[in-house]
C-alpha positions as CSV (number, residue, x, y, z in Angstrom):
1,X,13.5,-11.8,-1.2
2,X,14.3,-11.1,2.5
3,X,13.2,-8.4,4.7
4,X,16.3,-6.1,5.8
5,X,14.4,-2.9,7.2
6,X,11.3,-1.3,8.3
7,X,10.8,2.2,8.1
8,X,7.7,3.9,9.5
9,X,6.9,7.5,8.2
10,X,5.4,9.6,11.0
11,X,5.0,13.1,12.2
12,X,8.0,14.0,14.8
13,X,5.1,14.6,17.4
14,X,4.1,10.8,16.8
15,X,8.0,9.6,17.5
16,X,7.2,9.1,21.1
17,X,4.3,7.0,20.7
18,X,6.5,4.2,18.0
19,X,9.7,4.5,19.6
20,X,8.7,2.5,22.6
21,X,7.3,-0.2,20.2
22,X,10.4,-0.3,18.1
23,X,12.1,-0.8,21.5
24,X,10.1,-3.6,22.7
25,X,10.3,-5.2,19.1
26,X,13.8,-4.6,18.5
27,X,14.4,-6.7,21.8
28,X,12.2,-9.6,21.2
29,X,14.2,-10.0,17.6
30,X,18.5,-11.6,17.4
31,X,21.0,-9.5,16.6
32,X,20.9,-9.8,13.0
33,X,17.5,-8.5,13.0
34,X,15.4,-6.3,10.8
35,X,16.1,-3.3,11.2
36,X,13.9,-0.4,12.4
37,X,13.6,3.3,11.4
38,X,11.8,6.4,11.9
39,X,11.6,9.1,9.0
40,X,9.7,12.6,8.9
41,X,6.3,12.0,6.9
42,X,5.0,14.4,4.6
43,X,2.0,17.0,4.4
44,X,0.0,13.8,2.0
45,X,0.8,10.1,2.0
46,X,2.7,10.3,-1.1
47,X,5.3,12.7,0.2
48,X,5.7,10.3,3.1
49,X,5.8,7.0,0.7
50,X,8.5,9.5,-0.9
51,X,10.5,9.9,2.4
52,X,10.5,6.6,3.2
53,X,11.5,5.1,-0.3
54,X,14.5,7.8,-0.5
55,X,15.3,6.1,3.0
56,X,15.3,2.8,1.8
57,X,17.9,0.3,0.7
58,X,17.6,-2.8,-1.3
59,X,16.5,-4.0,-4.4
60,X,12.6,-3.9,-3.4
61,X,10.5,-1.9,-1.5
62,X,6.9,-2.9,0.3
63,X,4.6,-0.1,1.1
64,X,2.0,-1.2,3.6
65,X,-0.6,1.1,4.8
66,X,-0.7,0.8,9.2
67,X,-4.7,0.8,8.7
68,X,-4.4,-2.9,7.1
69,X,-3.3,-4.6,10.7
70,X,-4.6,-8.0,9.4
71,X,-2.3,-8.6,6.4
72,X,-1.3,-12.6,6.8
73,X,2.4,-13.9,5.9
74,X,0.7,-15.4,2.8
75,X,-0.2,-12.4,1.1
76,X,2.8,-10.6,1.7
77,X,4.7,-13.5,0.4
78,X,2.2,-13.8,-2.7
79,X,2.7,-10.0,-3.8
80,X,6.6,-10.1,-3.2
81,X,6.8,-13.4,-5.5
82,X,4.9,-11.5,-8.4
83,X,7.0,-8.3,-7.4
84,X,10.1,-10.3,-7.8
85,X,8.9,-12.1,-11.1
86,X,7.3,-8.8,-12.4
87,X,8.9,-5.7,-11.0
88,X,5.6,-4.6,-9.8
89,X,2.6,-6.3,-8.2
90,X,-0.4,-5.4,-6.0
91,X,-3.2,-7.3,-4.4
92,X,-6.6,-6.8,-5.0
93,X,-9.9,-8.4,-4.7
94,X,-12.7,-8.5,-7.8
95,X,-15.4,-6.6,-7.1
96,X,-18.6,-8.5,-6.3
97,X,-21.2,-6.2,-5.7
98,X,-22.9,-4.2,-8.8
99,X,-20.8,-0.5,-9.5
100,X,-22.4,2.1,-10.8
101,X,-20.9,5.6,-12.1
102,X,-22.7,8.8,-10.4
103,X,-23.2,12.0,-11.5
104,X,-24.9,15.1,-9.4
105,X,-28.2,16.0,-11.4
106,X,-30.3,18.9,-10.5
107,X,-29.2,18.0,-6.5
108,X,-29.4,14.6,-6.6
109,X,-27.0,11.9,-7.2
110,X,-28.3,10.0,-10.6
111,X,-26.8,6.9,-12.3
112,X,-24.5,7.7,-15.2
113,X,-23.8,4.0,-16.1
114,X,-23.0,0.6,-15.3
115,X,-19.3,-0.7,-14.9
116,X,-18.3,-3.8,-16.0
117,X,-18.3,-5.8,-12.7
118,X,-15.4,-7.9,-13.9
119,X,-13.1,-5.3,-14.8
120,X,-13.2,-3.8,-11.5
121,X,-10.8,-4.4,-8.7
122,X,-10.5,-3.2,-5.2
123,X,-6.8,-2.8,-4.5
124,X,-5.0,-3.6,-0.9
125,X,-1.4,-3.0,0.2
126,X,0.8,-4.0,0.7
127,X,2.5,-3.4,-2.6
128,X,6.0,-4.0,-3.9
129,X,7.8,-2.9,-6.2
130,X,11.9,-2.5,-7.6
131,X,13.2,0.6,-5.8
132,X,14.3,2.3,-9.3
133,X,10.4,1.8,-10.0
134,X,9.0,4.0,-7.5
135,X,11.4,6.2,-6.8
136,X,11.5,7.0,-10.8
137,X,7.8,7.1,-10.6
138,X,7.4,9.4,-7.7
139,X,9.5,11.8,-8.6
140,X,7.6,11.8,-12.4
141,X,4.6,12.6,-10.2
142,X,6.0,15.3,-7.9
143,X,7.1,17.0,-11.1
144,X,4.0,16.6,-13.4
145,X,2.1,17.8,-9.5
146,X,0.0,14.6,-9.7
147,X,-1.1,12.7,-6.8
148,X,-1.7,8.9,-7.2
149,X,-4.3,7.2,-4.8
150,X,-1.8,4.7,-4.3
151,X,1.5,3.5,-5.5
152,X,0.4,2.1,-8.2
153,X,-1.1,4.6,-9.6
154,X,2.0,6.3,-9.9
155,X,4.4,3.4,-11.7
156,X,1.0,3.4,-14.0
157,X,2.0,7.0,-15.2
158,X,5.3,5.4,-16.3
159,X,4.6,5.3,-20.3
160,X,6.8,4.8,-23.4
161,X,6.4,7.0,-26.2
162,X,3.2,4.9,-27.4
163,X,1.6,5.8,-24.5
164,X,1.9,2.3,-23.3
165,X,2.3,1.0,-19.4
166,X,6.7,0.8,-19.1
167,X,6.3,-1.2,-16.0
168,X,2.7,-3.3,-16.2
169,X,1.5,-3.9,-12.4
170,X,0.3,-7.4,-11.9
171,X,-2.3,-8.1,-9.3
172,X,-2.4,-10.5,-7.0
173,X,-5.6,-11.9,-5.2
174,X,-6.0,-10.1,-2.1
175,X,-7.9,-11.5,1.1
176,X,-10.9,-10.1,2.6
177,X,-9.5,-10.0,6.2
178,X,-6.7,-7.3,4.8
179,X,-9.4,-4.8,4.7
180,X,-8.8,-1.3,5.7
181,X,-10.1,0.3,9.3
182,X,-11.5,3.4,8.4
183,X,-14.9,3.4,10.5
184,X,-15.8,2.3,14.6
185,X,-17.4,-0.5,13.1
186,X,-14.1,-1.5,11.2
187,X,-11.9,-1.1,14.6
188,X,-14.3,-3.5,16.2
189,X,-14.3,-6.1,13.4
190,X,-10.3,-6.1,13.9
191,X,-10.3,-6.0,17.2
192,X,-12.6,-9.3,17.2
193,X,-10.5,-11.2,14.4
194,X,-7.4,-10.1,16.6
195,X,-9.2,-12.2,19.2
196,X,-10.4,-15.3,17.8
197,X,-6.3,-15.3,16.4
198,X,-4.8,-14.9,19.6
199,X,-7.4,-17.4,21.8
């Protein structure tokens, strides 16, 4: 599997800010380099997975959220083999702390249950799949107006007639480093790991 194109879905008022990067990238690369592209992102990240995926040509598509900056080589390589193998893979980590199912109860949040610990997976991009996959399974979901958490969730709506999965997802161990900034605390953990790469 080889890597032909990036496309980045952004708002037009955020094309200033990644052109210059795309610039600087696309002159550090040869001439037969990846390509890089710009398209209009939606109102929700699934309208702009949609727009990007429409964009898109080849046989497989990776979508990779930007809030993941630490995904290694390895990983990427991991999911694509699977994808390639599979027509759909993700990576995800097992969960290892205890889960429990809430419920709000007279103002206050009370256990409802248990889960089963080993069931449970915490899910990463990036994921790939085969083009026909998604783009079948996004516009199933735009249709039916559900929204999916992730892209998997959507190719997971994909059933036969039985109500069975038509294209199973197989997951891929994730690592801990791709782990999402979300909070300060998460920006400075990069930031540090950034660091201790580069030194």
């Amino acid at each position: 599997m080889r890597l032909i194109e990036i496309i980045i879905a952004a708002r037009p008022d955020e094309y200033g800010s990644i052109s210059p990067l795309f610039s600087a990238l696309a002159e550090a690369q040869p001439e037969d380099a990846v390509a890089l592209r710009m398209v209009e992102g939606g109102a929700e990240r699934q309208q702009s997975v949609g727009n990007a995926v429409r964009a898109a040509g080849g046989d497989f598509v990776m979508v990779h959220d930007a809030a993941r900056p630490l995904v290694s080589a390895q990983l990427i390589n991991r999911v694509c083999v699977a994808a390639r193998r599979d027509g759909a893979a993700i990576p995800a980590l097992q969960a290892s702390d205890t889960v429990k199912a809430v419920v709000l109860q007279d103002n206050r949040l009370v256990v409802r249950e248990t889960l089963e610990r080993k069931t449970l997976w915490l899910v990463q991009t990036p994921q790939v799949f085969r083009r026909e996959i998604l783009a079948t399974a996004l516009t199933q979901a735009e249709v039916a107006g559900f929204t999916g958490t992730d892209c998997a969730s959507l190719v997971e709506q994909l059933t036969d007639a039985q109500g069975q999965p038509l294209h199973p997802v197989t997951v891929v161990e994730g690592e801990a480093n791709n782990f999402k900034v979300t909070y300060p605390p998460d920006l400075e953990r990069a930031a540090a790991l950034l660091k201790k790469a580069t030194d």
